[in-house]
C-alpha positions as CSV (number, residue, x, y, z in Angstrom):
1,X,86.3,165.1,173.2
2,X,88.7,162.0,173.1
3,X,89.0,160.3,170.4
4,X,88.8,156.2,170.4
5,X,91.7,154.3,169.5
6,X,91.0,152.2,166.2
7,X,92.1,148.5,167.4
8,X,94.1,146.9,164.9
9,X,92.8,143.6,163.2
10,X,95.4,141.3,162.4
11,X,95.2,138.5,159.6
12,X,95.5,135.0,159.3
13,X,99.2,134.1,157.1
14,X,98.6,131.7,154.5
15,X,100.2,130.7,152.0
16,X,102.7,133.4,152.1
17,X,99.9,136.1,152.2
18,X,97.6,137.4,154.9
19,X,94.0,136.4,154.8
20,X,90.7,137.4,156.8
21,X,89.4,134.1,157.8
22,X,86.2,132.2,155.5
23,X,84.0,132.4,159.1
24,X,83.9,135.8,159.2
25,X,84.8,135.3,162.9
26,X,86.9,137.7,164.7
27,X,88.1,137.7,168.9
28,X,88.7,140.7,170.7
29,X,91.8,140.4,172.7
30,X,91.9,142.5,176.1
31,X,95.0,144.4,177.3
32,X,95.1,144.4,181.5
33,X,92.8,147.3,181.8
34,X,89.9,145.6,180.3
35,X,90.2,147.6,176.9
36,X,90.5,146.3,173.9
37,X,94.4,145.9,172.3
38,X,93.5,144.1,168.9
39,X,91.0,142.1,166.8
40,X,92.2,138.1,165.8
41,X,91.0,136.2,163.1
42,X,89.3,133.3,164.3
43,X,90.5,130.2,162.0
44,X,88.2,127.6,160.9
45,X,88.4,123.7,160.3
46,X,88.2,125.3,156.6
47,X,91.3,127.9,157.1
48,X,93.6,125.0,158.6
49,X,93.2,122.7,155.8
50,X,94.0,125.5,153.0
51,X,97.1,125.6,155.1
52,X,97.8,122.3,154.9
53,X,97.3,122.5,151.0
54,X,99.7,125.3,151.0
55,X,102.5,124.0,153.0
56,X,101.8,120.5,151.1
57,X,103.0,122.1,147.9
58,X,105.7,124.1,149.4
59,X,107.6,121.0,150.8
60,X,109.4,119.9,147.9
61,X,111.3,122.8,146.9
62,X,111.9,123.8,151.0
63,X,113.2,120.5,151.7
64,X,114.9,120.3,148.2
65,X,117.0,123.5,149.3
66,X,120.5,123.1,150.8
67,X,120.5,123.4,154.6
68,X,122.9,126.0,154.4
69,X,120.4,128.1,152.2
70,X,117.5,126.9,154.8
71,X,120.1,128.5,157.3
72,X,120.2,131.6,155.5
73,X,116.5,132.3,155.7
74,X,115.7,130.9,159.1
75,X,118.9,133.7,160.0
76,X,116.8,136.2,158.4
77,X,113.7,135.7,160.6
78,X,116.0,136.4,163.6
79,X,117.2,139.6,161.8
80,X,113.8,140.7,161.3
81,X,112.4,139.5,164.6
82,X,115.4,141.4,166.4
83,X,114.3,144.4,164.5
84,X,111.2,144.7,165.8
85,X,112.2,144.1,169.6
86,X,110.0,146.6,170.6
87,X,106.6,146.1,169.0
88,X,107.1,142.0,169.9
89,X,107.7,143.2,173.5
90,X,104.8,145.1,173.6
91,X,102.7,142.5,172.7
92,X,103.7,140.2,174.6
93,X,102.9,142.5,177.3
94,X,99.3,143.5,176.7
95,X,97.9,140.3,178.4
96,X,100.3,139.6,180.6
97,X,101.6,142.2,183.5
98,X,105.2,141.4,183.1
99,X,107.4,144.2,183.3
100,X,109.4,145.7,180.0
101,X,112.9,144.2,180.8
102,X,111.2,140.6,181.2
103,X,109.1,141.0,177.6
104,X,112.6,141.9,176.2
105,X,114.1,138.9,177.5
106,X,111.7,136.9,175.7
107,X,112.0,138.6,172.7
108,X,115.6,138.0,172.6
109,X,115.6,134.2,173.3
110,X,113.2,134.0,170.5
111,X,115.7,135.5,168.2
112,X,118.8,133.3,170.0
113,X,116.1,130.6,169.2
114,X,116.5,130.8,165.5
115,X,119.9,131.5,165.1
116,X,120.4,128.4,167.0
117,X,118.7,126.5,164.6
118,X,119.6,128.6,161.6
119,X,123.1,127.0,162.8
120,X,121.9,123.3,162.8
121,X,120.4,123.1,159.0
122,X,124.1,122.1,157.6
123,X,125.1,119.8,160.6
124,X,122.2,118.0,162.0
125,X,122.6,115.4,158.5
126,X,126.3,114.5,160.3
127,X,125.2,114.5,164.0
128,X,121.7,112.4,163.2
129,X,123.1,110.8,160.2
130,X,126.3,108.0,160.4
131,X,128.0,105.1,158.3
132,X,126.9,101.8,159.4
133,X,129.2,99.1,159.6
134,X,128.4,95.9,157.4
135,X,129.6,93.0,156.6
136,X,130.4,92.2,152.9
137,X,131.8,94.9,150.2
138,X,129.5,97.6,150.5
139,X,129.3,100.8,152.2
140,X,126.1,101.4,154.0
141,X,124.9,105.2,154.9
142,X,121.9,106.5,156.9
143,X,120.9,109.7,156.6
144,X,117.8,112.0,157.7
145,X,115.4,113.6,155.8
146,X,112.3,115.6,156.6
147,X,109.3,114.1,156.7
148,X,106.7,116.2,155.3
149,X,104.0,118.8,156.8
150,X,104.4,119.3,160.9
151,X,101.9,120.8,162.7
152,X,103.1,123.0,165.8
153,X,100.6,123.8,168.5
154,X,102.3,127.1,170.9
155,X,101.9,126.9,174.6
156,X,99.3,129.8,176.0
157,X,103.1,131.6,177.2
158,X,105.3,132.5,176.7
159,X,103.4,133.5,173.7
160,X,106.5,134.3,171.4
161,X,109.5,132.8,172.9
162,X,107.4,129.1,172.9
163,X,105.7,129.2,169.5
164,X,109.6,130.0,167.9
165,X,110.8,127.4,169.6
166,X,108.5,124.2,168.3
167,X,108.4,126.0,165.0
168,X,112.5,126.1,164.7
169,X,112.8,122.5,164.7
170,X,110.4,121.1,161.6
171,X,111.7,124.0,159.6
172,X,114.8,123.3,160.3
173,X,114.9,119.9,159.1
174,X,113.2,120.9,155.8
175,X,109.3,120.4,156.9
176,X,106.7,123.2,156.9
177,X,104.7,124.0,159.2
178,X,101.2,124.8,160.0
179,X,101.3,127.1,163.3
180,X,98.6,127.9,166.2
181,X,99.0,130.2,168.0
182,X,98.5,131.1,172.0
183,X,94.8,131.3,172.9
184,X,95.5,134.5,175.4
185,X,97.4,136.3,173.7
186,X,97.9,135.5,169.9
187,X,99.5,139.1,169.0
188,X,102.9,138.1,168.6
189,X,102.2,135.0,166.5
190,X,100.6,137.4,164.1
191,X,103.2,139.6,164.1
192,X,105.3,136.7,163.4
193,X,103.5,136.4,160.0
194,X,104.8,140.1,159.3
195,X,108.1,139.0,160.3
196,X,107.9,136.1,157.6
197,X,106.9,138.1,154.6
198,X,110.0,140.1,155.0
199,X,112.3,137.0,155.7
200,X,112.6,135.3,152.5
201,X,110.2,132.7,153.7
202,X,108.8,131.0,150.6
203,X,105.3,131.1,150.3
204,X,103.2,128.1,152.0
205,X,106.5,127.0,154.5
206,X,105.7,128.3,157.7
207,X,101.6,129.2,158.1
208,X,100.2,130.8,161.2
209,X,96.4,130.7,162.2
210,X,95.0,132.1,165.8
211,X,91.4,131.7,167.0
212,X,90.6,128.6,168.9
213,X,93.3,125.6,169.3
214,X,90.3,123.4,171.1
215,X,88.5,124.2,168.0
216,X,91.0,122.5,165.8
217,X,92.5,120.5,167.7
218,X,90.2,117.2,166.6
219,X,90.9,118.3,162.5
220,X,94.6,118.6,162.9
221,X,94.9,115.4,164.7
222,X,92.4,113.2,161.8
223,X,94.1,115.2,159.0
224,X,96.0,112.5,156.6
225,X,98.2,115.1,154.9
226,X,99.8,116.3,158.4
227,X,103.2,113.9,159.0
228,X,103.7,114.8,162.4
229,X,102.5,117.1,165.4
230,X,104.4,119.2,168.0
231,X,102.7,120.4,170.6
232,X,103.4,122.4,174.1
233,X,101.8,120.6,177.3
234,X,98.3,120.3,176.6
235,X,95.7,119.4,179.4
236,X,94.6,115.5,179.8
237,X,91.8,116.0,177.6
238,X,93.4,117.2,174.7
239,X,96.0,115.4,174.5
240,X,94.2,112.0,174.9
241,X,92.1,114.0,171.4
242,X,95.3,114.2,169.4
243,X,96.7,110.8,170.8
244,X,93.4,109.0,169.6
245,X,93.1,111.0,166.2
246,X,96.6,110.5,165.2
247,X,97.0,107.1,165.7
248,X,94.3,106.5,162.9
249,X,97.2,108.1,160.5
250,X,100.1,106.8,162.1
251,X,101.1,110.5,162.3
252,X,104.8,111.5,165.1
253,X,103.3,113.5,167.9
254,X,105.8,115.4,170.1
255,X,104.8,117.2,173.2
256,X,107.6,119.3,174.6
257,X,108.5,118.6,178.2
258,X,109.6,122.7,178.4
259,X,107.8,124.9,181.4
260,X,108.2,127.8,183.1
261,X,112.0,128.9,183.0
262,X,113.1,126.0,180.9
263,X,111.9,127.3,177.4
264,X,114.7,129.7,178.3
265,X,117.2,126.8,178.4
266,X,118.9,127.6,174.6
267,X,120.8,124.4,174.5
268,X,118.1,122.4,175.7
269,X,115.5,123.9,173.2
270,X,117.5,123.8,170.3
271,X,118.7,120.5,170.8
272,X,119.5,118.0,167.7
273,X,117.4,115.5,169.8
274,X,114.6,117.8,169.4
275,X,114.6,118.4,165.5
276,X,115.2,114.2,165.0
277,X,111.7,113.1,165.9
278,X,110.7,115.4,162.4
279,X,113.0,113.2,160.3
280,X,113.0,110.2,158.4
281,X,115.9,108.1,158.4
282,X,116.7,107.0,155.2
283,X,119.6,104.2,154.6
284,X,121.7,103.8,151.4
285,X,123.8,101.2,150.2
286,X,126.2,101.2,147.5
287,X,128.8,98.8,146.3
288,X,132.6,99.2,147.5
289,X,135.6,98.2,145.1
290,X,137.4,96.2,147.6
């Protein structure tokens, strides 16, 4: 008699822990031979605003840390991430009939991904930033700094390699994030949250949810405590829903302009032009002696 594999049920990551969602709600995701691969957590309107509490308090000691500390732990992720090649190119597999070598390939411009940015958290300040030129006996300084909780919505795939990239940028900069994961195949944004507890992430900075992204959709874009939203391509009518709910809150929505082959572009993705529309730019004047 054969036994029957037992279907792992992966959690919600909140707050720097993993949570069953309040809904009770599970999905049953479906490998390529109709079988089922893994249970999903469905979030709620109710799960994505206790992530939005949690990365709310975590933003003023994450942005308060230097960038090369910020760079320290983002390089971590891409440590742990590279560790677990394997597992992340299995799942990325188990919805999509893409051959081993190509999973790989994702998996390891997802971790080129992050050191990438890992690299920009000491520099972008001098790239982004400059001294103004004034008249009078003062010097005059603009400078960026993050501007609070970012919301990052993944593309449906390339599951991994797409999700790292808009999350890279925001934390980069010092925000935290609230992430959604792909609708297909949300494995390896679950995984990610494994990858986080080992990574020196502080609690509450980088929160992942899977289930339903039409589901939330309307809540993340009407939600005052959210500072901005980055989003992969979305279809006409959902965009035209986060377009119409942000604008009540004034919130920076970003869709990336990445498909097909191009999230595979490192320079492109990584870009200082993509991390500046998560800043604020703050200017400083201060009296010269001459």
């Amino acid at each position: 008699m054969s036994r029957l594999t037992v279907a792992k049920t992966y959690k919600l990551y909140i707050g720097g822990s993993f949570s069953r969602t309040e809904s009770g709600r599970s999905i049953a995701i479906e490998d390529m031979a109709g079988n089922t691969a893994a249970h999903m957590c469905h979030a709620s309107r109710k799960d994505f605003r206790e992530s939005v509490e949690f990365a709310t308090k975590a933003f003023p000691p994450w942005s308060g840390l230097t960038g090369y500390l910020r760079g320290q732990i983002l390089y971590r992720m891409a440590e742990m991430l590279e560790g677990r090649r394997e597992e992340f190119a299995a799942a990325i597999q188990v919805t999509d009939s893409i051959t081993p070598s190509i999973a790989r390939k994702e998996v390891d411009a997802a971790v080129d991904c992050l050191v990438r940015f890992a690299g920009w958290t000491d520099k972008l300040q001098q790239v982004l930033g400059c001294a103004n030129a004034v008249a009078g006996n003062f010097y005059n300084f603009t400078v960026p700094q993050p501007q609070g909780v970012t919301v990052v919505i993944a593309p449906e795939a390339p599951s991994l390699l797409g999700l790292v990239s808009l999350l890279g940028a925001p934390l980069c900069a010092g925000n935290t994030v609230v992430a959604l994961g792909s609708d297909s195949n949300p494995i390896p944004a679950a995984i990610l949250g494994e990858v986080c507890q080992t990574s020196d992430v502080p609690a509450g900075v980088l929160n992942i949810l899977t289930g339903s992204k039409a589901e939330l959709l309307e809540h993340v874009a009407t939600h005052r405590q959210v500072s901005g939203i980055y989003a992969a391509p979305l279809g006409k009518k959902d965009r035209a829903c986060i377009e119409r709910g942000a604008a009540d809150s004034m919130k920076r929505v970003r869709f990336a302009a990445f498909k097909g082959d191009g999230w595979y572009d490192g320079s492109a993705v990584s870009s200082p032009w993509n991390i500046e529309p998560f800043v604020e730019m703050k200017t400083i004047w201060h009296p010269s002696s001459c």
